[in-house]
C-alpha positions in Angstrom: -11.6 23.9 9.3 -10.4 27.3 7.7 -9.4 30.2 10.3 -8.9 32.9 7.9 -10.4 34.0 4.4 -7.1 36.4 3.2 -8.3 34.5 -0.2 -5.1 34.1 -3.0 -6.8 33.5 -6.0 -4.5 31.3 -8.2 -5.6 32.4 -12.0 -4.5 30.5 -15.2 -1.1 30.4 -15.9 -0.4 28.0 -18.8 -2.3 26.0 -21.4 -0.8 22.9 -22.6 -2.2 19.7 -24.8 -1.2 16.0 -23.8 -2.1 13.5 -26.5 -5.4 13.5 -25.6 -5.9 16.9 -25.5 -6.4 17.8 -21.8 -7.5 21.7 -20.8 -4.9 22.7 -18.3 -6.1 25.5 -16.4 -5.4 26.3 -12.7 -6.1 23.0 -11.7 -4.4 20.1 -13.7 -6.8 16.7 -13.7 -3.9 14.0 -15.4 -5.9 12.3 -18.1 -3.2 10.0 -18.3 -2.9 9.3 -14.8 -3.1 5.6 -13.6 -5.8 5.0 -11.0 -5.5 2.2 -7.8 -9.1 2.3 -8.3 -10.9 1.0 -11.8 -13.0 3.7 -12.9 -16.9 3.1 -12.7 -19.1 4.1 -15.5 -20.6 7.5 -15.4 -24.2 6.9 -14.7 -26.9 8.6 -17.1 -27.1 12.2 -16.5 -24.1 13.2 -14.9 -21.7 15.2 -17.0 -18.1 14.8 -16.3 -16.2 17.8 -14.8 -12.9 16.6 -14.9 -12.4 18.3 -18.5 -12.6 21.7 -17.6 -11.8 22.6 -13.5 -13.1 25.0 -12.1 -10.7 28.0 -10.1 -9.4 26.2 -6.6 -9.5 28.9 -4.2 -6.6 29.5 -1.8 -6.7 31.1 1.7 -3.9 31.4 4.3 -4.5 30.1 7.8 -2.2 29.8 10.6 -1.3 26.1 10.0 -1.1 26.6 6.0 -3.1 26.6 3.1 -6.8 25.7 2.7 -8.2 24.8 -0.9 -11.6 25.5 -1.8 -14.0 25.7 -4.8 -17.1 26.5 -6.2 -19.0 23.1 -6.8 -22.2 23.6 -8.9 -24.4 20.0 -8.8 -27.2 19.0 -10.7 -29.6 16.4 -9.2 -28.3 13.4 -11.2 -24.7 14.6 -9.9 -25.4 13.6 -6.3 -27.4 10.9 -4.1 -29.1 11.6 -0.4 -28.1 8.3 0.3 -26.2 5.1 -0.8 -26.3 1.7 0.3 -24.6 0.2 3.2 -22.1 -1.7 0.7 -20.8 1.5 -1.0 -19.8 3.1 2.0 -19.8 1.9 5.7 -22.6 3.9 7.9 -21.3 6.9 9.9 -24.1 9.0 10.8 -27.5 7.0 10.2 -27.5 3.2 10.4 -28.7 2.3 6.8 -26.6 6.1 5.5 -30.1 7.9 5.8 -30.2 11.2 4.6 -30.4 12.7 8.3 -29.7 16.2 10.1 -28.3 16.1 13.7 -28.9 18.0 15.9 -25.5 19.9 15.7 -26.0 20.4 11.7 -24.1 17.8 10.3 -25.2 15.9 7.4 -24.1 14.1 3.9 -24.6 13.7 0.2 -22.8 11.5 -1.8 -21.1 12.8 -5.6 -20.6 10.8 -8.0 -17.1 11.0 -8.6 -17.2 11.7 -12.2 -19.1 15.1 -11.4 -16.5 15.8 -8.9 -13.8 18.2 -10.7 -11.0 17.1 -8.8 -8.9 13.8 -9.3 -9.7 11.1 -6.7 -7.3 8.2 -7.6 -8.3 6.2 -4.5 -12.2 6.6 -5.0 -14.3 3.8 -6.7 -17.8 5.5 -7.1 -18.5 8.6 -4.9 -16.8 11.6 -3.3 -18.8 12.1 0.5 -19.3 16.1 0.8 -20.0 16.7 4.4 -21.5 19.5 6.4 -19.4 19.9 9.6 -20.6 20.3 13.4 -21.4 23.3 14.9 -21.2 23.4 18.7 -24.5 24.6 20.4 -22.5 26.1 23.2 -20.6 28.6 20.2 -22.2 32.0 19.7 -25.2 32.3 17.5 -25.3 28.5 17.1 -29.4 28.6 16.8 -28.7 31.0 13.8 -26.0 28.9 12.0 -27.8 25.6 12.4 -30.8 26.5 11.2 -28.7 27.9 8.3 -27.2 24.2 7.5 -30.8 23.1 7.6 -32.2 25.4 5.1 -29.2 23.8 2.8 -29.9 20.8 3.8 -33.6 21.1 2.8 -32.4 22.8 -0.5 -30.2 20.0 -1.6 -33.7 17.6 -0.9 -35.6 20.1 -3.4 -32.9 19.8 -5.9 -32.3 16.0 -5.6 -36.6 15.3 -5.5 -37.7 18.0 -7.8 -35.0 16.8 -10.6 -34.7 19.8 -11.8 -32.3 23.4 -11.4 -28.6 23.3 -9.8 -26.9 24.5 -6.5 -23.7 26.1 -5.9 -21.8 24.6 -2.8 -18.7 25.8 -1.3 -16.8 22.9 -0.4 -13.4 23.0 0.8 -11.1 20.4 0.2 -8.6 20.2 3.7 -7.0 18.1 4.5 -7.7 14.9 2.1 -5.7 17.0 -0.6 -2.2 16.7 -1.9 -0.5 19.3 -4.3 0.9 17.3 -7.0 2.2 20.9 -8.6 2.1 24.4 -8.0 2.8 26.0 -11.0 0.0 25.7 -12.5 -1.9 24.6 -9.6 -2.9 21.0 -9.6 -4.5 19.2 -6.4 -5.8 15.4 -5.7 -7.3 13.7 -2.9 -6.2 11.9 -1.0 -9.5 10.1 0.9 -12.7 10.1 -1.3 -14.2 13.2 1.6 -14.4 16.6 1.4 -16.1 19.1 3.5 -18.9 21.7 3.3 -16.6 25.3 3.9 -16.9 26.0 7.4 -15.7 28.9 9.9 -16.4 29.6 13.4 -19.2 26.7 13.6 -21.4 28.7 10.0 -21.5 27.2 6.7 -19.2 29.8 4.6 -20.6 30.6 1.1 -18.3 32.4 -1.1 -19.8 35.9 -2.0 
């Protein structure tokens, strides 16, 4: 996870149009860009991101660069749970939404409300809330933190109604395809609820 929050905000730098008329801002989603993966079709309700990206967030650690952003979901943007054929079990046996006792838990995005290209995803992008070890100062405090969130993004998902801001950083399934402007991919359909020294890190 992230060791430091010197935060380089890359801003807009150029705006261009392909032939089918893509918004490039600071990150560049390739409309054109072949897939390994068929695209799905975007279930009812979700609105696709990929159009217009929201800022990707730098910040220098010791072993390089982390890349974050803002993530706003909606509930039909997001599931508590899929079945055991779209993605293999990891924390619950039948993918249960579930907190452990160290604060980790899942959602599951649906890929076309995910603003950043996934070419090796099929479906859904898994956003997961990383451990905190109970022997790490103040762990009580930033556990019961994740759970509060975690209860939130129950509210959202049951109550169908409203949207949550998540900070989700995007180490170390992402590749830099260019710089100038800044466009990213992943690599691995995960990404990771932003996390330093064991607390879930919301940007201010």
């Amino acid at each position: 996870m992230e060791e430091g929050f010197s935060a380089v905000v890359r801003r807009p730098t150029a705006w261009r149009t392909t032939g089918l008329s893509c918004l490039v801002a600071i990150v560049t989603l390739a409309c054109n860009r072949g897939r390994s993966v068929p695209a799905q079709p975007t279930a009812p309700g979700i609105e696709r991101r990929a159009a217009l990206p929201p800022p990707v967030r730098v910040t220098q650690g010791r072993h390089g660069d982390y890349y974050h952003l803002v993530l706003t979901l909606r509930p039909a943007d997001f599931e508590l749970t899929v079945g055991a054929d779209e993605r293999v079990p990891r924390y619950a046996g039948d993918n249960a939404y579930e907190f452990s006792p160290a604060g980790q838990f899942e959602i599951f995005v649906h890929q076309a409300a995910f603003p950043i290209a996934a070419p090796q995803c099929r479906r859904f992008i898994i956003l997961r809330m990383p451990a905190t070890d109970p022997s790490a100062p103040a762990a009580a405090d930033k556990i019961a933190a994740k759970k509060r969130l975690f209860d939130a993004l129950a509210n959202l998902k049951q109550s169908n109604a409203g949207e949550l801001s998540l900070a989700v950083e995007l180490n170390p399934y992402v590749r830099v395809v260019r710089r100038e402007p800044l466009e990213v991919e992943l690599t691995q359909c995960n990404v990771f609820f932003r996390q330093r020294a064991g607390a879930y890190a919301a940007f201010p």
